[in-house]
KEKEBA-915117 format. One line per 10 residues: number of its first residue (from 1); their letters; for each residue y, z, x of N, C-alpha, C, O. Coordinates in nm, 3 decimals. Layout:
<atoms>
NUM) A) Y:Z:X:Y:Z:X:Y:Z:X:Y:Z:X; ...
</atoms>
This chain:
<atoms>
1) XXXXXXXXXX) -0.117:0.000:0.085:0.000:0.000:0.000:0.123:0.000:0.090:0.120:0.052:0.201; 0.251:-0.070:0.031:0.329:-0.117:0.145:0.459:-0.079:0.061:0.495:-0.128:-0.046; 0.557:0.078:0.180:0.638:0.116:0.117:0.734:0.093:0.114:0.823:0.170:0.079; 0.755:-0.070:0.166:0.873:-0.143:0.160:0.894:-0.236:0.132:0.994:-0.296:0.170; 0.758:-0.309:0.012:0.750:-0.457:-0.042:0.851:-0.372:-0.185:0.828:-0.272:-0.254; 0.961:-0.469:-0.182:1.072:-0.487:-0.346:0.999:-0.526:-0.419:1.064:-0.496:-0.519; 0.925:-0.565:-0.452:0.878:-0.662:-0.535:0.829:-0.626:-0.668:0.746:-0.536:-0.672; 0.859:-0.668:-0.751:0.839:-0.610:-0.895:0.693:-0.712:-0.933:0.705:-0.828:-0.970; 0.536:-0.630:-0.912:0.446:-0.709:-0.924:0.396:-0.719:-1.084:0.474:-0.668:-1.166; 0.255:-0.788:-1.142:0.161:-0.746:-1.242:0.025:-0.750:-1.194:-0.032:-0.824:-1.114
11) XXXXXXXXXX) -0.027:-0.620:-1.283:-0.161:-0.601:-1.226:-0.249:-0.735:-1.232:-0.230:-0.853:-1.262; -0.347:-0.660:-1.192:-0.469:-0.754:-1.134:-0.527:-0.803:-1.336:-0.525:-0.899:-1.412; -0.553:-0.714:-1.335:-0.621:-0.765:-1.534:-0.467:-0.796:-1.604:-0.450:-0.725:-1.703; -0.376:-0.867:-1.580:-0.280:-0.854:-1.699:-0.293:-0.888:-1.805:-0.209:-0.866:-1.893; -0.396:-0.946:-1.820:-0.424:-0.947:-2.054:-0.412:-0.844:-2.085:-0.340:-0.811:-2.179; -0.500:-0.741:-1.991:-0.585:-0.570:-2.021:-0.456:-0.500:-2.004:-0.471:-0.384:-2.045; -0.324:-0.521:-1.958:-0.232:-0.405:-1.917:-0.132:-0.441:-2.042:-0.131:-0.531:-2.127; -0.049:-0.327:-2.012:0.083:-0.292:-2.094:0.032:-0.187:-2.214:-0.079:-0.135:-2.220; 0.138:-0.172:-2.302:0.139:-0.072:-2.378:0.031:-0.100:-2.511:-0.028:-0.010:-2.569; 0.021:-0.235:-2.541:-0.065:-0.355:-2.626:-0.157:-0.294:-2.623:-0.157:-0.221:-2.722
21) XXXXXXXXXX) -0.282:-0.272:-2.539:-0.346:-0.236:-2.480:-0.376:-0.079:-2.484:-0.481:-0.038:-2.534; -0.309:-0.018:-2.447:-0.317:0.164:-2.466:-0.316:0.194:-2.589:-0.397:0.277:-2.629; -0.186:0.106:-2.720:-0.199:0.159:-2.808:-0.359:0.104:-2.883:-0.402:0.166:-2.980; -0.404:0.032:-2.848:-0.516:0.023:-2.914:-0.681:0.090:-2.885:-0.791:0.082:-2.938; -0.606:0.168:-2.747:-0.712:0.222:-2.741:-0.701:0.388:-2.801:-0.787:0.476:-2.805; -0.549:0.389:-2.848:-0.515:0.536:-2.854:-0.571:0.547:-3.043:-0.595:0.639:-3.122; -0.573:0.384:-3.048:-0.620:0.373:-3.247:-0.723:0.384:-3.265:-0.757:0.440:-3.369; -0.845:0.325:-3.154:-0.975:0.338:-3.200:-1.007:0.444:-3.092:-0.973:0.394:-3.200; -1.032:0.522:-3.011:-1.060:0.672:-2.914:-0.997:0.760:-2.960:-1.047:0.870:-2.980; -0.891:0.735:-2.984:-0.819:0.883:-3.035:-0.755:0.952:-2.951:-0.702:1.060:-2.979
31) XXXXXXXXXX) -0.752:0.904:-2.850:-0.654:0.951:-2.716:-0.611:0.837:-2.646:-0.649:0.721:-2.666; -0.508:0.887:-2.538:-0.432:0.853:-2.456:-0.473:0.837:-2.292:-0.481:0.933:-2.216; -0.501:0.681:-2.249:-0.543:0.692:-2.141:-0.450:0.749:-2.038:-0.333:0.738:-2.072; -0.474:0.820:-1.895:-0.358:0.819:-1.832:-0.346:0.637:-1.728:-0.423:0.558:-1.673; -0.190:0.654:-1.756:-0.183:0.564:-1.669:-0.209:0.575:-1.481:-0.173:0.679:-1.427; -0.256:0.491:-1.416:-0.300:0.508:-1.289:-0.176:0.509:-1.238:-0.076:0.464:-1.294; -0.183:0.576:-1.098:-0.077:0.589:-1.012:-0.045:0.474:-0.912:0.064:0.448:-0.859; -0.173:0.407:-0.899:-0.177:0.300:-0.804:-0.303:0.168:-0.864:-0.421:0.185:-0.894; -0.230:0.053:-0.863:-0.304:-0.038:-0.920:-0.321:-0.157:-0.805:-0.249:-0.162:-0.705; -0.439:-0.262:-0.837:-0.511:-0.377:-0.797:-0.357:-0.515:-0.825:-0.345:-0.544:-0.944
41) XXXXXXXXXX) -0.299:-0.558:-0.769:-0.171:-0.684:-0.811:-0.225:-0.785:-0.851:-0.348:-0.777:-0.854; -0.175:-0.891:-0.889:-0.210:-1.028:-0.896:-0.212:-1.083:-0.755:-0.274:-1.184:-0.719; -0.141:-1.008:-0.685:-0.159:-1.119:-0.532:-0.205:-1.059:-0.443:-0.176:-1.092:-0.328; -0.302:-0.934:-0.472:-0.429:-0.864:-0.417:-0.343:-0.752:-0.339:-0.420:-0.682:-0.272; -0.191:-0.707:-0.326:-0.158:-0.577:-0.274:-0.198:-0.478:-0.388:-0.230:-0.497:-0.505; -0.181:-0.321:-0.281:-0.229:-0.226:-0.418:-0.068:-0.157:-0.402:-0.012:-0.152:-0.292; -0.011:-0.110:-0.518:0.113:-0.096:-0.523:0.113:0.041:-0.626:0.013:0.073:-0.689; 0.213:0.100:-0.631:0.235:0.228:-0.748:0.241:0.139:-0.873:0.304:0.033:-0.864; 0.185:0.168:-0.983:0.209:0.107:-1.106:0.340:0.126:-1.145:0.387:0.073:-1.245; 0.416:0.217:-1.054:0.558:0.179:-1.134:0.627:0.081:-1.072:0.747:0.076:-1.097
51) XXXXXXXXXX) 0.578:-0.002:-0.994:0.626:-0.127:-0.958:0.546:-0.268:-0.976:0.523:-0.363:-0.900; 0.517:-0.241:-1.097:0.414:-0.346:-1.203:0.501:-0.336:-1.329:0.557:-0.241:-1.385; 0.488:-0.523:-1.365:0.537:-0.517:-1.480:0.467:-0.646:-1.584:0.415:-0.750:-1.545; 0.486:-0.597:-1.735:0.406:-0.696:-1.782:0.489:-0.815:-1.820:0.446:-0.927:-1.847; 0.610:-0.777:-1.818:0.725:-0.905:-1.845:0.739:-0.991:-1.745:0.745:-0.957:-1.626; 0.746:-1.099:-1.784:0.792:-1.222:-1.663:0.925:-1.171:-1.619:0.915:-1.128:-1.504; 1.019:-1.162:-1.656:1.134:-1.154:-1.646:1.183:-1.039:-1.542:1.270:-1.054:-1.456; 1.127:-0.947:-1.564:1.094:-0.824:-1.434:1.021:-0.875:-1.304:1.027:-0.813:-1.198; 0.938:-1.015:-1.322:0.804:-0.970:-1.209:0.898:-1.110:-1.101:0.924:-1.228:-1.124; 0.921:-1.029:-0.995:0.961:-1.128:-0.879:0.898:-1.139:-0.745:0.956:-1.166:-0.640
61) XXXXXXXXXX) 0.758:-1.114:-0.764:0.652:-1.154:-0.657:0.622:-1.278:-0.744:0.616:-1.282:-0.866; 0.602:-1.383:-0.649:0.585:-1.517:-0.666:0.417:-1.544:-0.688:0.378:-1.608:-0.785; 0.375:-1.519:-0.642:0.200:-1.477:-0.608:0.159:-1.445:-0.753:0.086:-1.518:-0.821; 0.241:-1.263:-0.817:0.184:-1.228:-0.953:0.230:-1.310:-1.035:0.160:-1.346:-1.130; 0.333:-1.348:-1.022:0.411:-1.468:-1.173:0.272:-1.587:-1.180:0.214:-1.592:-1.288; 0.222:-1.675:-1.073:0.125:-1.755:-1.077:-0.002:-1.752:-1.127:-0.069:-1.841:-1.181; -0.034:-1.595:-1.093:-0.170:-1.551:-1.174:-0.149:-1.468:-1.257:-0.244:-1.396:-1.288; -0.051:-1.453:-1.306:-0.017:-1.385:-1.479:-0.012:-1.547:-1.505:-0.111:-1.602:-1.554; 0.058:-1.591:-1.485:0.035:-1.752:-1.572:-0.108:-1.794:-1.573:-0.140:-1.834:-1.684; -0.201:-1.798:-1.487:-0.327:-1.847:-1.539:-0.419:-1.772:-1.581:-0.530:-1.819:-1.604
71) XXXXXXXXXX) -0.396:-1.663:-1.596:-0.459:-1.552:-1.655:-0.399:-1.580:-1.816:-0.485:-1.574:-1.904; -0.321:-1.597:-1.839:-0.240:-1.566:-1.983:-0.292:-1.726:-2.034:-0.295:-1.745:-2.156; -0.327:-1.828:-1.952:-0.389:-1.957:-1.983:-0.528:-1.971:-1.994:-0.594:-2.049:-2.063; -0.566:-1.871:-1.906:-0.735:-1.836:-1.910:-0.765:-1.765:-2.092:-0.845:-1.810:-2.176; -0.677:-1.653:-2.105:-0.769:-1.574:-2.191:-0.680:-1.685:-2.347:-0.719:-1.663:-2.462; -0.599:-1.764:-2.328:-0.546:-1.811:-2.483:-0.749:-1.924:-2.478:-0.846:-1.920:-2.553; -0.717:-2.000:-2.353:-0.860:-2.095:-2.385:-0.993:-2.009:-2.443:-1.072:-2.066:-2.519; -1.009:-1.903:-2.411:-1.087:-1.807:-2.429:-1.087:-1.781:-2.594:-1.170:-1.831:-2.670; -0.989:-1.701:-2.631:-0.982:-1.679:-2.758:-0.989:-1.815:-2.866:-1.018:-1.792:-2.984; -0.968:-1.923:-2.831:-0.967:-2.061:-2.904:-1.143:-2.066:-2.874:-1.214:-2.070:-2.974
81) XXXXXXXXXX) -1.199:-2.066:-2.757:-1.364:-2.065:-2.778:-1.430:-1.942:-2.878:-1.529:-1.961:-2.949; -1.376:-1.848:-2.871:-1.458:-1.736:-2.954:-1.370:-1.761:-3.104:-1.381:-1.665:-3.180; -1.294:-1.863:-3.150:-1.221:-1.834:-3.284:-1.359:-1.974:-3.344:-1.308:-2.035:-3.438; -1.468:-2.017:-3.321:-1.527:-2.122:-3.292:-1.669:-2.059:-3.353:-1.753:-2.120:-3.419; -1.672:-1.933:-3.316:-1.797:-1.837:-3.306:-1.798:-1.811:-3.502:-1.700:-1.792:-3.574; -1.933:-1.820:-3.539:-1.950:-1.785:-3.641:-1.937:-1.644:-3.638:-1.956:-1.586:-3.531; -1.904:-1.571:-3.757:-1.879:-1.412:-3.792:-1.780:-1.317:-3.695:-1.788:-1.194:-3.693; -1.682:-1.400:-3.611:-1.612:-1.311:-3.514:-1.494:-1.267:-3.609:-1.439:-1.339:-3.692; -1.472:-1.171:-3.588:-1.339:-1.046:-3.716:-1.231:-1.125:-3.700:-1.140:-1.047:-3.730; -1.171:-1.250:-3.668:-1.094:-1.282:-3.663:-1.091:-1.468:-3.765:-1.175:-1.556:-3.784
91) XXXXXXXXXX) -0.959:-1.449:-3.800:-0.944:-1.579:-3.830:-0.919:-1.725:-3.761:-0.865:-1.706:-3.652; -0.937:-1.852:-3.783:-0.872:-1.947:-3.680:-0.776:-1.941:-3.653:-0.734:-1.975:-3.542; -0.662:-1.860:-3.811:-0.507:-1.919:-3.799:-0.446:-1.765:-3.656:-0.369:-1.762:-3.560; -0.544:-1.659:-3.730:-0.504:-1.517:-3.619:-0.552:-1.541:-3.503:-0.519:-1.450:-3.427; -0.670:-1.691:-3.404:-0.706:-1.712:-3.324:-0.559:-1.802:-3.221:-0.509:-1.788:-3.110; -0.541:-1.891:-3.335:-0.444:-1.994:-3.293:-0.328:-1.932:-3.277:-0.263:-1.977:-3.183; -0.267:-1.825:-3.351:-0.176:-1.741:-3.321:-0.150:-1.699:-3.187:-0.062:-1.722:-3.104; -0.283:-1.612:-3.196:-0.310:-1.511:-3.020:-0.266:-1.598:-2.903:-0.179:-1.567:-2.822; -0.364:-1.756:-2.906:-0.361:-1.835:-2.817:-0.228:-1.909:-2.799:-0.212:-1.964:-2.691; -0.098:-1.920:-2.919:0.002:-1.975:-2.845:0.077:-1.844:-2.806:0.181:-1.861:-2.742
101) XXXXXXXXXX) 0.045:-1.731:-2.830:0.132:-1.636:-2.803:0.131:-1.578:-2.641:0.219:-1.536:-2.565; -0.010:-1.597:-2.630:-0.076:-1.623:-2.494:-0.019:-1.752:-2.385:-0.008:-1.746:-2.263; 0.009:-1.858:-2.470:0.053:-2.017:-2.369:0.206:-1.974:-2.351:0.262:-1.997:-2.244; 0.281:-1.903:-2.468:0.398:-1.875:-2.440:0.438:-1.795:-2.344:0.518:-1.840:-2.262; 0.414:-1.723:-2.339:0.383:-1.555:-2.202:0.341:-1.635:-2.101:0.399:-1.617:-1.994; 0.229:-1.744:-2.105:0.209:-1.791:-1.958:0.311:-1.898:-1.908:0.355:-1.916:-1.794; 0.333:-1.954:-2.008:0.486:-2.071:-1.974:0.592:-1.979:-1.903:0.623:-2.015:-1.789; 0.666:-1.844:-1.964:0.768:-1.768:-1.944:0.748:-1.701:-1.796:0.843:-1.641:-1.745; 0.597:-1.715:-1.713:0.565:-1.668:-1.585:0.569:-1.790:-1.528:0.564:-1.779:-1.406; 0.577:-1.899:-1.565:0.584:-2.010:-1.452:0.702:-2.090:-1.444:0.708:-2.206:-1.406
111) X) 0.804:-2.008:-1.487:0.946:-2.028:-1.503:1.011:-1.956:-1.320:1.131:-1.955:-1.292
</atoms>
């Protein structure tokens, strides 16, 4: 860990991070994960999570903006294959939703 990189990164799983994420695990567990002190980046440094962010607009390591963009392009193709799946809890139109909401977030990192 490097106590003089500026760099405003995103973790290594960014589908799996942000608050999106906690609150849904705080709906179905019933608790509150703690957040880690030190996380995995998109461009493989390990950094304090308080210098991780899930917004494009915050993240100015060049490295995490690239793989938050294909990560956020990975999991929209993803959710368009499982909206495909007979009996999955979701609808096409709540599939097609996820997935441009997903292409949008990854467009806004490769800005």
């Amino acid at each position: 860990m490097s106590q003089t990189d500026p760099h405003i990164h995103v973790e290594q799983k960014v589908v799996q991070a942000g608050a999106a994420v906690r609150n849904a695990i705080v709906s179905t567990l019933g608790f509150v994960p703690d957040a880690p002190s030190v996380v995995t980046t998109g461009c493989g440094l390990q950094v304090p999570y308080a210098m991780t962010s899930p917004r494009p607009e915050s993240v100015t390591c060049l490295a995490c903006r690239e793989h938050a963009h294909q990560e956020h392009l990975r999991f929209a193709d993803q959710v368009e294959r499982w909206s495909r799946i007979p009996g999955m809890p979701f609808t096409g139109e709540q599939a097609a939703e996820a997935a441009q909401w997903a292409r949008d977030l990854a467009k806004r990192f490769s800005r």
